[in-house]
N, C-alpha and C positions, 0 to 999 in steps of 0.2 A: 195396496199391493199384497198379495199373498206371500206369507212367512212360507220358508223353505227350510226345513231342519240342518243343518250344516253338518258333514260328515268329519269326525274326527280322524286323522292318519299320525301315525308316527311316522317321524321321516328321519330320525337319528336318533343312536343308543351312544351313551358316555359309562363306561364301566355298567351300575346298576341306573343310571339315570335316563329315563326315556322322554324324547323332545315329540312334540305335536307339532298340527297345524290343523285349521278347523277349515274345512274346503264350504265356503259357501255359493253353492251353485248360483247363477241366473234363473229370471222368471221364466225368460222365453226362451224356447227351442229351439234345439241346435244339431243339424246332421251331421255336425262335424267335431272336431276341438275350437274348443271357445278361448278365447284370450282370459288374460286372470290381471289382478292388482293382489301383489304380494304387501300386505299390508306389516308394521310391526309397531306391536305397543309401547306406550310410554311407561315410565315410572320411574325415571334417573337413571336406568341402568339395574337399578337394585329391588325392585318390588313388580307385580302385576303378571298375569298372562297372555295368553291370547287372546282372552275374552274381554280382556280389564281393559276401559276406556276404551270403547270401541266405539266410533260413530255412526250412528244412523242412518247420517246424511248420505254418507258416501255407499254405504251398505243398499239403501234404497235406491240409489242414481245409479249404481254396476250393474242389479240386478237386473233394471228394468234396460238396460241397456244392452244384457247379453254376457256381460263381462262376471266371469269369477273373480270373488273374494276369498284370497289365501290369508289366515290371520295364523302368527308363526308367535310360539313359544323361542325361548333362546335361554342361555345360560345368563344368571346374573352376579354381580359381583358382589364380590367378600362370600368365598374366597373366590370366586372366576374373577377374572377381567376381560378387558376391551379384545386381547388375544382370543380369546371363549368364544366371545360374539362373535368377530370378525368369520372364526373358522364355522359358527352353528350357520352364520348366512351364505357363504359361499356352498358347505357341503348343501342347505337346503335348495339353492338353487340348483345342482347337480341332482339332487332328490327328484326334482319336476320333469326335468330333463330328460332322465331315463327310467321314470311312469307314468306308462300308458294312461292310466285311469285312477285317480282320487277321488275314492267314493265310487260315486256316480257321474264323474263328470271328466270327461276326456278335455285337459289343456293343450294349449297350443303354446309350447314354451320357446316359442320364438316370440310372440304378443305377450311379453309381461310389461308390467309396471310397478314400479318400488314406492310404496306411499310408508309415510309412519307420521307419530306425534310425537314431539318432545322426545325423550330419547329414541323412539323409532323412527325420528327423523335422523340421526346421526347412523342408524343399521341401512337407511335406505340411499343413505349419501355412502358408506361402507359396499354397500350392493354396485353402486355406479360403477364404483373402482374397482372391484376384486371378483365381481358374482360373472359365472359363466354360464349360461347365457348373461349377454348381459340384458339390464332392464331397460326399455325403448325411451322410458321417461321418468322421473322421479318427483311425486309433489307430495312436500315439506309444509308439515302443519307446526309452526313456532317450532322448529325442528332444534335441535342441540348437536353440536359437532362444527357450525361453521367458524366460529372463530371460538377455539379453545387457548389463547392464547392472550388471554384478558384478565383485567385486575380483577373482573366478576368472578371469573374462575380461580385466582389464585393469591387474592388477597385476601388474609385473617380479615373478618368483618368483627365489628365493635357495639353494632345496631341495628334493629332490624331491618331486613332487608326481602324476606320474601313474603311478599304478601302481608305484611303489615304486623305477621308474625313474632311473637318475644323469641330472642334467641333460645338454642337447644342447649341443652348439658350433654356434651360429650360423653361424659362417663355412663351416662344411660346409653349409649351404643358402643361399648367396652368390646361385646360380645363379637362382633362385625368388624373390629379396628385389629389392624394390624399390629402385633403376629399372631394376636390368638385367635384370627380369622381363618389361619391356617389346622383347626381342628373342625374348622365347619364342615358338611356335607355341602357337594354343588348343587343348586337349585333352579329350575328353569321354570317354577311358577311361583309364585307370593302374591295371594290375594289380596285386592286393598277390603281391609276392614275398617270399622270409624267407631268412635265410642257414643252409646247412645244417650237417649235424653237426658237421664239422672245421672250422668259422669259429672263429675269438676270441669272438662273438656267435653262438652256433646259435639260432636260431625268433625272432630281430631282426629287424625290417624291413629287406630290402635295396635295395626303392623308396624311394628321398629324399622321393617326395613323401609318404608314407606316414607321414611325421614333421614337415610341415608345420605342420599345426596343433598340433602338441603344441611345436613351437621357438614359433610367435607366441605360444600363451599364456604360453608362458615368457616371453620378451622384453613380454608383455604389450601385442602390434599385431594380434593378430586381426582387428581391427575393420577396422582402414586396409588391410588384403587384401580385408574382405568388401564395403567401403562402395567402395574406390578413393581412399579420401580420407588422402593422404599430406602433401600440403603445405597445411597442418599435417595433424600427426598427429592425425587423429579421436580415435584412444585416449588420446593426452596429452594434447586437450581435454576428454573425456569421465572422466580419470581427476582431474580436478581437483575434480570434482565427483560423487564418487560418494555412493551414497545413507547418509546415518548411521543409525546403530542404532536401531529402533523405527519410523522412517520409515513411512507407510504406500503404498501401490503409487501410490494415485492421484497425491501429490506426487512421487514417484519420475517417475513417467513424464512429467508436466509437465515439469518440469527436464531429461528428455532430450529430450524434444519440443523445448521453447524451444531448445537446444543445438545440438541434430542439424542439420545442413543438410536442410530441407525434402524435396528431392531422394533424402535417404535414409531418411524414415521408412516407405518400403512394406517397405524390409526388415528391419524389425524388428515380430515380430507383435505384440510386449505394447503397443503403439501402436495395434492394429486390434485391440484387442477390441470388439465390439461384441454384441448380442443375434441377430444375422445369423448368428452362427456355427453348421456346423453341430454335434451329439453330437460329444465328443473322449472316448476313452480312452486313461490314460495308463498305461503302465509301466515301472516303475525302478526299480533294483539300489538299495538303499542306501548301500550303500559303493563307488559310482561316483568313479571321481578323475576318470576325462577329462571327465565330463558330469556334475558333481554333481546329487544327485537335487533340490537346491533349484529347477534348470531349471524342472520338471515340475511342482514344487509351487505355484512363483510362477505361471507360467499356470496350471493347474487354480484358482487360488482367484482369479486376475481374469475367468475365465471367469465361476464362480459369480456373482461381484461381478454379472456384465454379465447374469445368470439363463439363461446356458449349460448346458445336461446337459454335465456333466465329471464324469468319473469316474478316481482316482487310483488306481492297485495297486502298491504297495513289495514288492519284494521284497527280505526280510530280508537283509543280511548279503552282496547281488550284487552283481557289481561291473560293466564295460563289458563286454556283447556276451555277457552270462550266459546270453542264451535260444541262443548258437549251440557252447557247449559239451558235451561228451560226458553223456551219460545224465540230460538236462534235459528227458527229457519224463517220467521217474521224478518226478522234483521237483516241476518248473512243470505238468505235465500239466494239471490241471485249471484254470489260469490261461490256458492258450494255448485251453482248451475257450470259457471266459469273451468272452475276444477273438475267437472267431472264431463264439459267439453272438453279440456283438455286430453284427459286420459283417455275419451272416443278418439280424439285424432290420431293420437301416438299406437290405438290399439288399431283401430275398425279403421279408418279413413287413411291413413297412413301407407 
C-alpha cells in the first residue's frame, strides 16, 4: 500500500497550548467526503501523542477501505484531568463538524467512528456519551474506563503487578503528585522515550510521565488525578466501599453514583450506559496486567444489560499493547480483518 503523508491541523488552542490532529487520508479516491475513524492514543492518560502507539493494522485496513484516519492530541494529566479530556473530545468533534476540509480531505462528519487503546479506549467510550456528532460505532483495543471501580484501580498494591515489573518509588514522581503538580504547564504531547542499551534499565521508560499511571495504581490514587478530587482523596472515599463478591453491576454502580460527587459522574462511562449507545467492539489480551481484561468484560455485559450490540474478542494469553508487537498480523490477522469489517459496516454499508 502506498504511504500517504498525513496532514497535521490544529483543531483547539488552551491559553498558549495548541492541540493537533494528524488527518490521515485514504488510498483510494473520493468525489465526495469520506467517512473518518477518530482514533486516540494510549499512555494512561499521562504520556504520548498522536502519533505514539499508533497501529498499523488499522492505519492500513481504513486506508485501503476509503476511510480516514483522525489521530487527536488531547490534554494529559498532572496537572489536567479527566475534565481536560472529556472537554478536548467533545470540542474536537465540533472541530470536524464545522470543517469543510482537513488538509486535503473533505469528511463526512456524520460517518465517524471512535477507536482508541488503553487509555484512548476510555476518550472513545467518553466520545459515545458526550461528542456531537455522535460516533456510529466505537472499537476498544484493551480499552481503560470500563470498570474504574475495581481493587485494580484503587487498592495500594504491595507486589508487582504490572507486567512482572519491580514496584515504583513514588518520590521519583514528586514532581507530577499532587499539589506541586499545580505549578506544571498543561501538556497535550509527551513522547515515549526508553533508555538505551548501556542504561542499568535498557527499553525502560525514560519519560516520567510514561510511569504515571502505573506509580497511581500502585499507591492506588488514579482516581484523585483523573476526577481532581484530592481533598479528600476520591479513591480513599471510593476504596471504603468497593464492590463484594457476587455484587451485581447495577448495585455496584448505585453505590458509586450515590458516592461520586455529581460533578464527576460524566467521567466514568459505566454510569452512562444507556440504550443510546452506539455498536462497541471490544478487544483484549487476557493476560493484561496494566488493563485487566475484567475492564472490557464489565462494560460489554452492561452494554448487553442496556440491549447495546457489544461485541467481546479475548485474546488468548495477550497481554498490554499485543496488537502493536512484531509479527501480530501472522497471529491476530484475521481479528484485525473482524475490526476493520466492523467499522466498514457502521461507516460505508450502514
Amino acid at each position: 500500500m502506498a504511504q500517504v503523508t498525513p496532514t497535521t491541523v490544529a483543531y483547539k488552542k488552551v491559553g498558549e497550548l495548541t492541540l493537533y490532529i494528524d488527518v490521515h487520508p485514504p488510498t483510494t479516491e473520493s468525489d465526495g467526503p469520506v467517512p473518518a475513524v477518530v482514533y486516540f492514543h494510549g499512555g494512561g492518560m499521562t504520556a504520548g501523542d498522536r502519533a505514539s502507539w499508533f497501529p498499523p493494522w488499522i492505519h492500513k485496513r481504513m486506508a485501503a477501505a476509503g476511510i480516514a484516519l483522525i489521530s487527536a492530541d488531547y490534554r494529559l494529566l498532572s496537572p489536567c484531568t479527566g475534565h481536560d479530556v472529556l472537554e478536548d473530545i467533545v470540542d474536537l468533534f465540533a472541530f470536524i463538524a464545522r470543517t469543510k476540509l482537513l488538509g486535503t480531505v473533505q469528511i463526512d462528519s456524520t460517518r465517524l467512528v471512535a477507536a482508541g487503546n488503553s487509555a484512548g479506549g476510555l476518550c472513545a467510550f467518553l466520545a459515545a456519551i458526550h461528542a456531537n456528532p455522535k460516533p456510529r460505532a466505537i472499537l476498544s483495543m484493551y480499552g481503560l474506563g470500563g470498570e474504574m471501580f475495581s481493587p485494580h484501580t484503587l487498592l495500594p498494591k504491595t507486589k508487582p503487578f504490572f507486567q512482572g515489573f519491580e514496584l515504583l518509588d513514588p518520590a521519583d514522581f514528586s514532581e507530577f503528585a499532587y499539589p506541586a503538580n499545580a505549578s506544571l504547564a498543561q501538556v497535550a504531547q509527551s513522547k515515549p522515550t526508553y533508555f538505551g542499551p548501556d542504561s542499568a534499565t535498557p527499553g525502560m521508560p525514560s519519560n516520567p510521565r510514561m510511569q504515571l499511571a502505573r506509580v497511581w495504581l500502585q499507591v492506588g490514587t488514579y482516581l484523585d488525578y483523573w476526577t481532581g478530587q484530592h481533598e479528600p482523596s476520591i479513591s480513599g472515599v471510593l476504596r471504603k466501599i468497593l464492590p463484594v463478591e457476587g455484587e451485581d453491576t447495577a448495585t455496584t454502580d448505585a453505590r458509586l453514583a450515590d458516592t461520586l460527587p455529581a460533578s464527576e459522574h460524566a467521567l466514568f462511562p459505566q454510569l452512562f450506559v444507556t440504550p443510546k449507545w452506539p455498536p462497541v467492539l471490544h478487544i483484549h489480551g487476557s493476560a493484561d496486567t496494566a488493563v485487566p481484561i475484567q475492564s472490557s468484560q464489565a462494560l460489554h455485559a452492561r452494554l448487553l444489560d442496556a440491549k447495546v450490540e457489544s461485541t467481546l474478542r479475548i485474546a488468548e494469553g495477550m497481554e498490554h499493547v499485543f496488537d502493536l508487537k512484531p509479527g501480530v498480523e501472522e497471529k491476530f490477522g484475521a481479528l484485525f480483518d473482524e475490526a476493520a469489517e466492523f467499522i466498514r459496516g457502521a461507516l460505508i454499508e450502514a
